[in-house]
C-alpha positions in Angstrom: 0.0 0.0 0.0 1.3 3.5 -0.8 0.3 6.6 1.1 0.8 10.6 0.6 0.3 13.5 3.2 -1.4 16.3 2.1 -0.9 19.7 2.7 -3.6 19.7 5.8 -1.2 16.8 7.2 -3.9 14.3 6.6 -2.1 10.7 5.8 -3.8 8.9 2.9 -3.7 5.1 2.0 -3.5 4.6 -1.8 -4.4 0.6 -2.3 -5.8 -0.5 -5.3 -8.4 -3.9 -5.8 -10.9 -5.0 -8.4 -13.1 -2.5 -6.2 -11.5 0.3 -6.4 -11.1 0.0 -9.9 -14.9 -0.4 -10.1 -15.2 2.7 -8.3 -12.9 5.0 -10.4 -14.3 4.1 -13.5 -17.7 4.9 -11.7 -17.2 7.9 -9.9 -14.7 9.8 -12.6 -15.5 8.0 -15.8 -11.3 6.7 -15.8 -10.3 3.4 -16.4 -7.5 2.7 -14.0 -6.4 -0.5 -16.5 -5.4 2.5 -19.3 -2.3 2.9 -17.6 -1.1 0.1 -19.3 -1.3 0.6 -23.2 -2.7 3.8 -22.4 -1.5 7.7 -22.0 -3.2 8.0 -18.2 0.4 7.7 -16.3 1.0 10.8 -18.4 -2.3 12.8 -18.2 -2.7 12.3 -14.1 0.9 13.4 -14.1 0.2 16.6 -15.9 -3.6 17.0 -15.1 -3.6 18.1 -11.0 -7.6 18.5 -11.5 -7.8 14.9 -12.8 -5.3 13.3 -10.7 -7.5 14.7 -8.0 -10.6 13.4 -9.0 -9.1 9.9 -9.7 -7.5 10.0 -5.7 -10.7 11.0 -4.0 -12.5 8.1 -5.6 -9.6 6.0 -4.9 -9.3 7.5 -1.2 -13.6 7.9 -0.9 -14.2 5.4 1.7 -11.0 7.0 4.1 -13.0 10.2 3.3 -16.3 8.9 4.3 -15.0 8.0 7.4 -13.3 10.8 8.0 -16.2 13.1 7.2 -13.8 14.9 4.4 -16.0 15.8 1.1 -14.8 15.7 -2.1 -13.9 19.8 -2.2 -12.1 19.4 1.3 -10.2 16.7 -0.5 -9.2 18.5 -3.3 -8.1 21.8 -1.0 -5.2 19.3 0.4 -4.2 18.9 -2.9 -1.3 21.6 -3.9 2.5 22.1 -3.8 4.3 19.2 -3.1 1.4 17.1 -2.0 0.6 17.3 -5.9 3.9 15.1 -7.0 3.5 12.6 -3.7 0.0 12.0 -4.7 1.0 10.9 -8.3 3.6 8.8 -7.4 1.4 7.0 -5.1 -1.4 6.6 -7.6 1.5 5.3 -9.7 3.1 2.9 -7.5 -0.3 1.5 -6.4 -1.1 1.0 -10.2 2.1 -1.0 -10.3 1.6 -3.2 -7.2 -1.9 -4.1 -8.5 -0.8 -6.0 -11.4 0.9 -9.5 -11.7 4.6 -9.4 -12.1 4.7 -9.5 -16.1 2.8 -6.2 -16.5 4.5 -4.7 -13.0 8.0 -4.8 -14.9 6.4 -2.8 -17.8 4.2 -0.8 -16.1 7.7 0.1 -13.7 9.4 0.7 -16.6 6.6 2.9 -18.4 6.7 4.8 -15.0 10.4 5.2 -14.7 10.2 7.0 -18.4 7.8 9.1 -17.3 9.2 10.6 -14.2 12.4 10.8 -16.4 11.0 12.5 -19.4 9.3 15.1 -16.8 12.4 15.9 -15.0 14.5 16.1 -18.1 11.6 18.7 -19.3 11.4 20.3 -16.6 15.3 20.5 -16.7 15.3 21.8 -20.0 12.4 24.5 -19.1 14.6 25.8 -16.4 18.1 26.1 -18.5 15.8 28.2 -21.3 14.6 30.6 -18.3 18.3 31.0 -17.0 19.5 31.9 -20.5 20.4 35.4 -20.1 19.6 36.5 -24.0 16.0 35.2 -23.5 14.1 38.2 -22.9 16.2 40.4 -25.9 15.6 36.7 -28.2 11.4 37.5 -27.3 11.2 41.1 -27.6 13.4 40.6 -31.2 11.1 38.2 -32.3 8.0 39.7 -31.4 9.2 43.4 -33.1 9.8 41.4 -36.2 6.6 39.6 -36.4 4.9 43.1 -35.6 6.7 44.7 -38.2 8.0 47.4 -35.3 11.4 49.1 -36.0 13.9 47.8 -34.1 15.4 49.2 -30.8 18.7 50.5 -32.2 17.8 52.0 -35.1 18.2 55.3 -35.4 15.2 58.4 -35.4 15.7 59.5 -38.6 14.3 56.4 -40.5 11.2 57.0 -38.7 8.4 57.6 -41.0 7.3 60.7 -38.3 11.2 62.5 -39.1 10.7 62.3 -42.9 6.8 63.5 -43.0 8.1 66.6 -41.2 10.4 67.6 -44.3 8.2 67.0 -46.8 6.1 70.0 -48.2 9.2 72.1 -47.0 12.0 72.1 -49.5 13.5 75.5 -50.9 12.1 75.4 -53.8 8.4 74.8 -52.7 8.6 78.6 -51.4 
């Protein structure tokens, strides 16, 4: 059995049977079994709302006896609590099946976690690049056709309307 703490410090027991699995599918319409050929790992990893919605019908009896509703569930649901939640959903989903699937299901997990990280990596050295900002601004005063930064004033249209009309010889 897995468990995660949420962010109120309540402890919850993530164990998945034949009747959980029935209740899932019931209560959110998600069939637990997708994991296996199936994009869920990835969606409940990048879908907090759903991953929610999956635990609290996974978790519904714990909250039934502890008198927590579905919207008090779901507020102990944020920060960290967020990435200990999936795991556990994930790691239950792999104890639940026999040993043959377990090693694929491990290993489609493993990928997962790895390709998010990774990602996430990636996201973080593009933020840190120092030229980012100018690279934006460039791009977007290209696409909008604005005159760049450094040019100079008198290419702007304003400088050479205000000589027109006023040569020497208009007088």
């Amino acid at each position: 059995m897995q468990k995660f703490i949420d962010r109120r410090g309540r402890v919850w027991i993530v164990d998945i049977d034949n009747t959980t699995l029935r209740r899932v599918k019931t209560l959110t319409d998600v069939r637990l079994l997708d994991a296996i050929d199936g994009d869920l790992i990835n969606r409940l990893a990048t879908d907090p709302l759903l991953l929610g919605d999956v635990l609290f019908a996974i978790c519904k009896p714990q909250a039934d006896q502890q008198d927590v509703d579905d919207e008090a569930f779901a507020e102990g649901l944020a920060g960290d609590a967020i990435d200990e939640a999936c795991k556990a959903v994930v790691d239950a989903l792999v104890a639940y099946f026999p040993e043959s699937r377990r090693r694929l299901l491990r290993k489609a997990a493993d990928k997962q976690r790895m390709i998010e990280t990774r990602g996430l990596e990636a996201i973080e050295r593009r933020l840190d690049d120092p030229g980012l900002v100018d690279s934006i601004v460039s791009d977007l005063e290209q696409k909008l056709g604005v005159p760049m930064s450094n040019a100079s004033s008198s290419n702007s249209p304003a400088s050479s309307e205000s000589t027109q009309g006023h040569s020497p010889s208009a007088n």
